[in-house]
N, C-alpha and C positions, 0 to 999 in steps of 0.2 A: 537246659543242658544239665540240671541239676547243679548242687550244693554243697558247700563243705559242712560238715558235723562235726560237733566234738566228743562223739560219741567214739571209741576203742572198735577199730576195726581189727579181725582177722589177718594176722598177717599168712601169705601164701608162698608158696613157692613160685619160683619162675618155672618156663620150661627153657629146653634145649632148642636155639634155632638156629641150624646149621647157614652160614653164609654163603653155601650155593646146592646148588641140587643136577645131580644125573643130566643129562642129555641136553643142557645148557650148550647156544651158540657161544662158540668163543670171544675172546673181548677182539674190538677192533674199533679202530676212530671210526663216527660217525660220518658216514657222509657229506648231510647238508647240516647249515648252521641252524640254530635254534629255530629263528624268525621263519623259519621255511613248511618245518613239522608244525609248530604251536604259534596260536595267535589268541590271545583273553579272551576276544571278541569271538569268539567261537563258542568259547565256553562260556558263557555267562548263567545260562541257564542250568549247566550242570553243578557251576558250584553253587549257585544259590538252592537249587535242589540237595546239594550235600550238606552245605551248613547249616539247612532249615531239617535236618533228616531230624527226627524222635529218640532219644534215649533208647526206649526199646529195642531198636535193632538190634542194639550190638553185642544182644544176649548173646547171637550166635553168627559167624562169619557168610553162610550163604543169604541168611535176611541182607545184613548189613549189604554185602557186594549186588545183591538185584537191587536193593533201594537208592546207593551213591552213585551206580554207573546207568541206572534209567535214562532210557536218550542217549547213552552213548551212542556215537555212529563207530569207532575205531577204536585200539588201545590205548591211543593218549589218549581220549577224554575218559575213558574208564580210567587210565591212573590219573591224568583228573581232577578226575570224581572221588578217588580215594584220596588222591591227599588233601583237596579241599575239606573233606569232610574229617581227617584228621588234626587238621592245622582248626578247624573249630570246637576241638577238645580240651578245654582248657583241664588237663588231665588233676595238675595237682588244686584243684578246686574243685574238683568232684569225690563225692562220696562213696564205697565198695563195701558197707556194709555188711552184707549178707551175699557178699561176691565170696566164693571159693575154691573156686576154677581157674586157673590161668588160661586150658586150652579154647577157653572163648575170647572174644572181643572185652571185656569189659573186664574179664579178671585180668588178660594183659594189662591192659590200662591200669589195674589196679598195683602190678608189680614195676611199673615206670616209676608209680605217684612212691610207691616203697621204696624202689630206689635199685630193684637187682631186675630189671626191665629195662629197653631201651626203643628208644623211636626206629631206628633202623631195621633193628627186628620184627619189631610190628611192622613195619610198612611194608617188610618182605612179605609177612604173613598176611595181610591182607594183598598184597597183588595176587600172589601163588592165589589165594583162595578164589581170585577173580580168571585163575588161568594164565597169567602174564609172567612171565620167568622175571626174578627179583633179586640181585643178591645185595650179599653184605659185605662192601669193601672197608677196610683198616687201613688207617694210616695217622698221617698230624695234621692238624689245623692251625690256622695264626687266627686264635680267638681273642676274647677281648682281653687275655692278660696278655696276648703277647708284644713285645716292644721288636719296632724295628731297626735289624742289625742284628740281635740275637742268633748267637750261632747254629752248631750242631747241638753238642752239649745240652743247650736247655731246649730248641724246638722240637729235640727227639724227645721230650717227654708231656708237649702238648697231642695228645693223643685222641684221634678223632674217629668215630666211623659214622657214613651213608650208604647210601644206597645209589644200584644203577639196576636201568628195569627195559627189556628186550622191548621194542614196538617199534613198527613201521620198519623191521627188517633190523632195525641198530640198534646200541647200547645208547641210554641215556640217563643222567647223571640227577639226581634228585640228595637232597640235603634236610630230610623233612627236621632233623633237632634243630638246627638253627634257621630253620625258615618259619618256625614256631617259636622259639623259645630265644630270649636273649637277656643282658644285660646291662641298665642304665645306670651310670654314673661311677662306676668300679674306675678306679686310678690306684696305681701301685704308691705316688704319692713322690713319684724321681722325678722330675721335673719342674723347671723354674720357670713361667712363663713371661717370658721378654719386650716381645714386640710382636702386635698385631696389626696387620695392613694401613701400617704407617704409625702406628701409635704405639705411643711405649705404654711397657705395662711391666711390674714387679710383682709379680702373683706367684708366688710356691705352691703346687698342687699337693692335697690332703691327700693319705690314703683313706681309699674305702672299697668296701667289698660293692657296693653298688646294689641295684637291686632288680632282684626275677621281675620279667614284664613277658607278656604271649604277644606275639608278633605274626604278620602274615609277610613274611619274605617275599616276591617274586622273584628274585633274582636266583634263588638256591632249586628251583624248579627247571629242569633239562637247561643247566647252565652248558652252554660250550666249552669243552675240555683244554682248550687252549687258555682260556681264562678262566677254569675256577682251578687252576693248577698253581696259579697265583695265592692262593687264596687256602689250599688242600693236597696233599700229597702222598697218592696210596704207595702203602709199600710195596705190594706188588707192582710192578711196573706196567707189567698188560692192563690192570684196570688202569692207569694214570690215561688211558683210550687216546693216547697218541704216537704221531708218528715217530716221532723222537722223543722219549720218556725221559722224564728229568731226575739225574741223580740228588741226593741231599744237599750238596753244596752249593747246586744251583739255585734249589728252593729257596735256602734262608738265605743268599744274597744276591734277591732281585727284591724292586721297588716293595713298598707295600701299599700296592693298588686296592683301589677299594672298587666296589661295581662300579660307581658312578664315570669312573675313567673311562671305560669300553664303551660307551653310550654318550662320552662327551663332543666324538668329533676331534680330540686332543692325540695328538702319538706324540709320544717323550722321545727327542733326537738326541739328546746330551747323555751321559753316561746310565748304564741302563742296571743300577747297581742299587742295594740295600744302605751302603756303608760307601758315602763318597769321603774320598781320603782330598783333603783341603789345603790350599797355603793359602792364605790372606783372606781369599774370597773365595767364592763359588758359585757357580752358573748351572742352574738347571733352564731346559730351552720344550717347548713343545711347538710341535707342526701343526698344523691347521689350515682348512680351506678359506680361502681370499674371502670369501665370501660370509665370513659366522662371523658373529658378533657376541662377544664376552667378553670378560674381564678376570681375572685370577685375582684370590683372596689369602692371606697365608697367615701363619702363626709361627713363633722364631721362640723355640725353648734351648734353654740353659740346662745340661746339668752340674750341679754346684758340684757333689761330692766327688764324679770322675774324672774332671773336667784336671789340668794342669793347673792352670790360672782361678783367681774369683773375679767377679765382675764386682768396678769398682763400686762403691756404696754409692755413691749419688750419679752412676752413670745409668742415664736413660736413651732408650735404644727406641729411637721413634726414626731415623731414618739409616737403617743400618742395613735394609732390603728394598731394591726396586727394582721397579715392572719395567722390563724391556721386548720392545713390537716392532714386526714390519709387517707387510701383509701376508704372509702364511706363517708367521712365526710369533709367538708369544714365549715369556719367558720371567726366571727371578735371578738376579745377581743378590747374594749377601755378602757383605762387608762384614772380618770379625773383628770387632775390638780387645777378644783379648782368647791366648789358646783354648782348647779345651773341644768338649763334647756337646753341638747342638740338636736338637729336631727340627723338621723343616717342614709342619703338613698344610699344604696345598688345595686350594680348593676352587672349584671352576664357577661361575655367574651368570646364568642365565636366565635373568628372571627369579631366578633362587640363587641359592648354595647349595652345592654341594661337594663334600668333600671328597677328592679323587687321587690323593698319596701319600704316603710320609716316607722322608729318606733323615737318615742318620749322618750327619756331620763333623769327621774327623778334622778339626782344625789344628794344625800344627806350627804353625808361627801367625805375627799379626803384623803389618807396615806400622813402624814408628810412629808413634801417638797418633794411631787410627782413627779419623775422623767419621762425623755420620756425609752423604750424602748432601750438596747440597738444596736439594728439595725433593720429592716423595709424591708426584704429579700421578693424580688419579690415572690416566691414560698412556704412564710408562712414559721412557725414551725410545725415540725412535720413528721412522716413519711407517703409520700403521693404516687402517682402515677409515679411520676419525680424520685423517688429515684429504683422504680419495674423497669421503664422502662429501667433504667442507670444501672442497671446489680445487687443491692442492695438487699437482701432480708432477711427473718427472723430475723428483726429486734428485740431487746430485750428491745428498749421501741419505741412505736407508737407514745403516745400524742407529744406536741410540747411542754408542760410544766412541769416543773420536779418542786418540793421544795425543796431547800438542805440547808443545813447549812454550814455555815464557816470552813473551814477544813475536808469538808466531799470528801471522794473518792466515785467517780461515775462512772460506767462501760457501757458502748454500745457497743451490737456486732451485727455485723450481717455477713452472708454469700454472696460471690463474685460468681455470677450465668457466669459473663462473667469474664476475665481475664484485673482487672482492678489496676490505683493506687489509693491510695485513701488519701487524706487530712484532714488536722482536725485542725480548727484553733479557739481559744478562743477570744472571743472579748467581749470589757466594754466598755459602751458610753463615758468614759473620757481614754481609755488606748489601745492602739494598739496591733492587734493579734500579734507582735514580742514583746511587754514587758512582755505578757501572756504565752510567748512559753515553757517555764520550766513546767506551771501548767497542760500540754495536750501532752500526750504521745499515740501511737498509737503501737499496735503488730500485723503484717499482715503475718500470718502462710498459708500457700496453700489456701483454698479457704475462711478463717474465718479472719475477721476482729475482732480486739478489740481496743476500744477507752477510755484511761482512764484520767479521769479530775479530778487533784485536787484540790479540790474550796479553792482558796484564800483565805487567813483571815484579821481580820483589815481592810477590805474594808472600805470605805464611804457607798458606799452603793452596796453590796454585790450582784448583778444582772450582768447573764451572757449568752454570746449567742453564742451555739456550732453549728460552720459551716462544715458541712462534703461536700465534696468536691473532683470529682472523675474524672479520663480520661482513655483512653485506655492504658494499661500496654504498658513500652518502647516508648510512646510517649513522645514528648516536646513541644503538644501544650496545651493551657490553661486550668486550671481544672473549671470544673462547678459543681454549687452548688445544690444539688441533694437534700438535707433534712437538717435541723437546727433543734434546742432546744432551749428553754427560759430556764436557771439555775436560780430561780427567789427564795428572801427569806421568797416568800408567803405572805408577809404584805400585801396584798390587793387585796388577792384569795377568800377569805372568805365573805360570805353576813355581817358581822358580827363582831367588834371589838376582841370578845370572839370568834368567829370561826375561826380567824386566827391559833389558834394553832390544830394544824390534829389529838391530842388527843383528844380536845373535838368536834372534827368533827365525829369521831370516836364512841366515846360515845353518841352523838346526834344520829347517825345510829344506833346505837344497840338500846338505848332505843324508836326508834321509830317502829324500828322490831316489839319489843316485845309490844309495845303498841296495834299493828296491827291497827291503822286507817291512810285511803288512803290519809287524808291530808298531815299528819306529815311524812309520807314518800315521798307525794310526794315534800316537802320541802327539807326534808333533803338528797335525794338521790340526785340531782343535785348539792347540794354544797357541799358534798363529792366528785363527781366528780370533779368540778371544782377546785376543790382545786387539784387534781394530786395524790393522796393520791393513797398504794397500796390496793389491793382488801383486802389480808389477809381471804378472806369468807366472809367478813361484808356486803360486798358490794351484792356481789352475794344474801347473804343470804336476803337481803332486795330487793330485785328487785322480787325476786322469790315470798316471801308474800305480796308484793302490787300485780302481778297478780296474785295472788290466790284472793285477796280482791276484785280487780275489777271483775274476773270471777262470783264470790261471790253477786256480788253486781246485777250484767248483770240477775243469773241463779233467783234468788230470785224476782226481780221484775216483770222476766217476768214469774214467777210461781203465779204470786199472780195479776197480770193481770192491775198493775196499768201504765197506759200510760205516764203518769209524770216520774213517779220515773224510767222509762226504759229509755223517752229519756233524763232524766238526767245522768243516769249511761253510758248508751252511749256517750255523748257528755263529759262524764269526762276522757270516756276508752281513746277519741280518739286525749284528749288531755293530755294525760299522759305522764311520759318521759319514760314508758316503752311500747310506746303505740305499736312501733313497733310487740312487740310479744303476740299483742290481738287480732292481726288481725282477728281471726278464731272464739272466742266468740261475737267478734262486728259485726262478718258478720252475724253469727247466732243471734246476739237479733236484727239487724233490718231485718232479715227474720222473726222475730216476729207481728214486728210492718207491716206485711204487710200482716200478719191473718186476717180472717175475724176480731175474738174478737178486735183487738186494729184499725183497719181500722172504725170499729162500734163505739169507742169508739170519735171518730172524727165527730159523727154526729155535724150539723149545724143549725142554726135557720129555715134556709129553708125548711128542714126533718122536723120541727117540724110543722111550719107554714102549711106544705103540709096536714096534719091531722088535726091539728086543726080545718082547715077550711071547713072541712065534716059535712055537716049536716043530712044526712042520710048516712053512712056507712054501706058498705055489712058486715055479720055478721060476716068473718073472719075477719077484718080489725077492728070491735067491740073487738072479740076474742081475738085479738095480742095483742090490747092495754090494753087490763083487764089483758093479762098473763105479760107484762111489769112492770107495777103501783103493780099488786101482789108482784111480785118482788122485787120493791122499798117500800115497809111496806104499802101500801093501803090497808084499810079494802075490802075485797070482794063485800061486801055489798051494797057500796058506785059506783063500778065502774057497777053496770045492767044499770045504765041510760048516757048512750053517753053525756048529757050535762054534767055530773061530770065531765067527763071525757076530756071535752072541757075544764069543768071550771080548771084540772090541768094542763094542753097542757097551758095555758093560764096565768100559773103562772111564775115568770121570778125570780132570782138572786139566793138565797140559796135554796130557795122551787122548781125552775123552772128545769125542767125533766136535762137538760144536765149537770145542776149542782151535781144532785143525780147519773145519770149514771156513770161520771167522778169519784163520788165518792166511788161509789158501792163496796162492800166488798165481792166478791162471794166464797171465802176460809173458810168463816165463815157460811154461807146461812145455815140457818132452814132446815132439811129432809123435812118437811112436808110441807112446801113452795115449796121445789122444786118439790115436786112429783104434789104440785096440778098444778105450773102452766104445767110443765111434760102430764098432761093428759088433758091440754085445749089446749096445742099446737100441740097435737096427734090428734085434729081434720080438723088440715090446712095444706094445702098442701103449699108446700113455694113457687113452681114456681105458684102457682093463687095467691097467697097474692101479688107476687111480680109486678104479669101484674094488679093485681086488682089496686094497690097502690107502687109506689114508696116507700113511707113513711112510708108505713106499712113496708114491705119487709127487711127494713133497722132494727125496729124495733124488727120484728121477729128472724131476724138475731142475731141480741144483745142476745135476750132473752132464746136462744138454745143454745148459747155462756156462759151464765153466770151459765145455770142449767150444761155444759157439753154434750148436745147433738148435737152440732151442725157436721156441715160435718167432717170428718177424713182427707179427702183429702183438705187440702185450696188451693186456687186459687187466 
């Protein structure tokens, strides 16, 4: 691939690479998902043709494109074959010597390594030159300076651009700078690292700038636009190639997912936020099928200098987070010791690590001489998959955290599927399961187990942690630990000083029932949950009228045809905590959003620009726009002469057409309105409006949409 020199190379000029070109399909979400167009195993042969291609190609762009895309059968493996064969350029270790050219392959390269070059431009210019339409979208990236929670402020000046490249009919989404080029070991040096997956640890991170490494990404190759939005955020919003495009405030505070999340099998139920705002403790929860098998890994940082509070000098944080399971759920409660600002990143086990989030930790108070956990049990609380497999079943409590009181008896049972013994051992961070042995009794009748615990009283501080614990009946080798409970006194279950006690958590549920609005339940039905509290109906009963509110909210918007208010109810359904069981109303209001009516509601400057710029219009394309402007309260009168009708096309912000369509109220529309424009659009046929005018057609559409005539069948 050649060699760096320390010989004085020429420096060059760049050229000009425009970010899109003439007669470009419009941007539009993707159809199918990645896995559907691209498979590796496809390509094998073309990238290792591309990474093994000769230096010499890339004297000039038609060598280079018949030599990288050879074998191709279609345009993804042509682009490919060009990125493969870019991502093995390690550019700034190659030498340009007697390069003086930019408008080749190699003196680009040569303006990258300089520094007034960029990968996205190149990868434009090599598609184009392969035929494949390519542009350059702008916007920010959460790259490796960025921390998460970081606002607008500073992620508006993480500044990023890629590329997206036409094939197979759609836009798809290529990231060649960072699926090439990255950086190991860069830390800004904010960060106190505390406790790691049980284990305490006082480690201050150093800063450092880190250092350049060449990388072969897969992941930044036709990622799905749903998930690298996470990750990247065109300003333009048509490129962001989705249905519902996300403004800035959304970007910087959601999770910071890493790929490995989307590929884990894992969906985050618990708050779906960058910056979770905290009292005492904090629960993140993930979903999963009954059926996988993992473990979660985590890292617990401090930062000293923003933080309220300091952590005290000899306090060590080795049980201040634990794993809490049952079987479709996995999860971390942390416990703080003291206010202030933590990090929380997360990372899934299978077989490996890998890291799949970090969220940002607002703690605002702490429970009076906040204690650690009393034990940090590799396989969490609660009853999970470890306890089904070990012969354990119909458990008579699931969670991993119970609230009891001092002298309170507590019962667990469950049934022996295989012929087992079983243990049960009570342990306190300051007292050994043999001083505890009197307070945990066990009755093992044929196949039914019962576990009864009677909670100690007079404690210090009355926290407790039941280890059940099994082996094969008649053996005498060592029991293992199948499922635990936290016996906790709830002091720092609650979001809330006053919510610690489960009557008024209680009462907080029911009067938010009965309130019926989606906020207040959606506040108070998670910390009812988390507090451990029994159902009694409250619970039920409140889960039941927030999906009825949300269905409510879905059926109603999209009756009444307003685009806003659909993809806000959507994007509330879907983050709800009951979002799971809206699945069927969510599918159905964004089969809404893909009607003609709410697709027309999406007109763009360019739709209008296209019309206004007619200075003799065919008489149906006059026609559409009079039965539009009708529509919008124009006097009739006013729209016989085409310049009016330019001079409103021409008007922008509150008067300007997309503002009034967006706005448009057609539930309410005049009879006599609708009937006239009803008989002016009974003179056009829509497939000639459509060849006549783009611009019109789109128009037209709207306006058959708003009286109610439009097609029955959508497409």
């Amino acid at each position: 691939m050649g060699c760096g020199s320390s010989k004085a190379e020429i420096y060059i000029e760049s050229i000009d690479v425009p970010d899109t070109e003439d007669g470009y399909p419009p941007p539009r979400p993707p159809r199918d998902r990645k896995e559907k167009v691209f498979r590796i195993e496809d390509c094998r042969e073309i990238d290792e043709n591309a990474k093994k291609a000769p230096r010499s190609i890339a004297k000039d762009y038609s060598t280079l494109v018949a030599h990288v895309t050879q074998g191709a059968r279609n345009d993804v493996e042509k682009v490919r074959g060009l990125f493969a064969w870019l991502g093995s350029q390690h550019i700034d270790d190659l030498a340009f010597p007697n390069v003086k050219d930019a408008h080749n392959p190699e003196g680009y390269m040569k303006t990258i390594k300089q520094g007034n070059g960029h990968y996205p431009q190149f990868f434009a210019l090599l598609c184009r030159a392969a035929g494949i339409p390519c542009v350059v979208i702008r916007g920010v990236g959460k790259a490796v300076d960025y921390q998460v929670g970081e606002q607008e402020d500073v992620v508006s000046k993480y500044f990023s651009s890629w590329n997206a490249v036409y094939v197979d009919g759609h836009w798809r989404i290529v990231h060649p700078y960072w699926a090439f080029t990255g950086v190991t070991g860069f830390n800004k040096g904010q960060w106190t690292k505390v406790e790691e997956s049980g284990q305490a640890v006082r480690q201050k991170e150093k800063a450092s700038e880190g250092k350049h490494v060449y990388s072969f990404d897969e992941e930044w190759f036709f990622p799905d636009p749903d998930q690298f939005i996470y990750m990247c955020r065109a300003t333009n919003t048509d490129w962001q190639l989705l249905k519902t495009p996300w403004p800035m405030h959304k970007f910087v505070n959601v999770p910071h997912f890493k790929w490995a999340y989307f590929t884990s099998g894992l969906k985050l139920v618990s708050e779906h936020a960058a910056i979770l705002k905290c009292t005492k403790v904090c629960d993140v929860n993930f979903e999963h099928a009954p059926t996988k098998k993992f473990g979660l890994e985590y890292t617990l940082f401090f930062d000293e200098e923003r933080s309220d509070d300091s952590l005290p000098v000899g306090l060590q944080l080795d049980r201040y987070v634990i794993e809490l399971v049952d079987q479709k759920h996995k999860g971390l409660r942390v416990r703080f010791p003291v206010r202030g600002i933590y990090k929380l990143n997360i990372s899934c086990v299978t077989g490996y690590t890998r890291h799949i989030v970090a969220f940002r930790l607002d703690n605002d108070s702490v429970t009076e001489d906040a204690q650690p956990f009393p034990i940090n049990p590799e396989i969490g609380f609660g009853y999970g998959q470890k306890a089904e497999d070990a012969g354990l079943s119909k458990p008579s409590q699931v969670k991993g955290i119970m609230v009891v009181r001092q002298g309170e008896i507590v019962t667990f049972n469950f049934h022996c599927r295989f012929k087992l013994d079983v243990q049960s051992l009570l342990v306190h961070k300051d007292q050994s399961a043999s001083e505890l042995a009197h307070h945990v009794t066990q009755d093992q009748s044929g196949d039914e187990v019962t576990i009864t615990v009677n909670v100690p009283e007079h404690a210090q501080n009355p926290e407790y942690a039941l280890q059940v614990n099994v082996r094969p009946e008649g053996t005498s080798g060592e029991f293992e630990n199948v499922a635990n409970y936290l016996l906790t006194h709830g002091k720092d279950t609650a979001d809330t000083d006053e919510a610690s006690d489960g009557d008024d958590l209680r009462s907080k549920l029911v009067s938010a029932t009965q309130a019926r609005v989606i906020q207040g339940l959606e506040k108070a039905i998670p910390m009812f949950v988390k507090a451990g509290l029994p159902d009694q109906g409250d619970l039920t009963r409140a889960r039941e009228t927030l999906i009825e509110l949300h269905e409510k909210a879905l059926r109603d918007a999209a009756q009444a045809g307003d685009l806003e208010k659909l993809e806000k109810a959507i994007e509330d359904a879907k983050n709800s905590c009951v979002a799971d069981r809206l699945q069927k109303p969510i599918e159905e209001a964004e089969k809404k959003l893909k009607t003609r009516w709410f697709r027309i509601l999406r007109l763009n400057q360019r739709t209008v620009s296209e019309v206004h710029n007619y200075k003799r219009p065919l008489p149906m394309v006059h026609t559409v726009m009079k039965a539009t402007y009708i529509l919008l309260g124009e006097k009739q009168s006013i729209l016989k002469k085409w310049e009016n009708i330019q001079a409103l096309l021409g008007k922008s912000g509150r008067e300007g057409i997309l503002r009034r369509i967006s706005e448009f109220d057609k539930v309410h529309l005049e009879e006599s309105r609708k009937q006239n424009v009803e008989s002016k659009l009974s003179t056009c046929n829509r497939t000639e409006v459509c060849l006549a005018s783009a611009g019109a057609g789109t128009f037209y559409d709207w306006s058959t949409g708003a009286i109610g005539k439009g097609k029955k069948k959508e497409n």
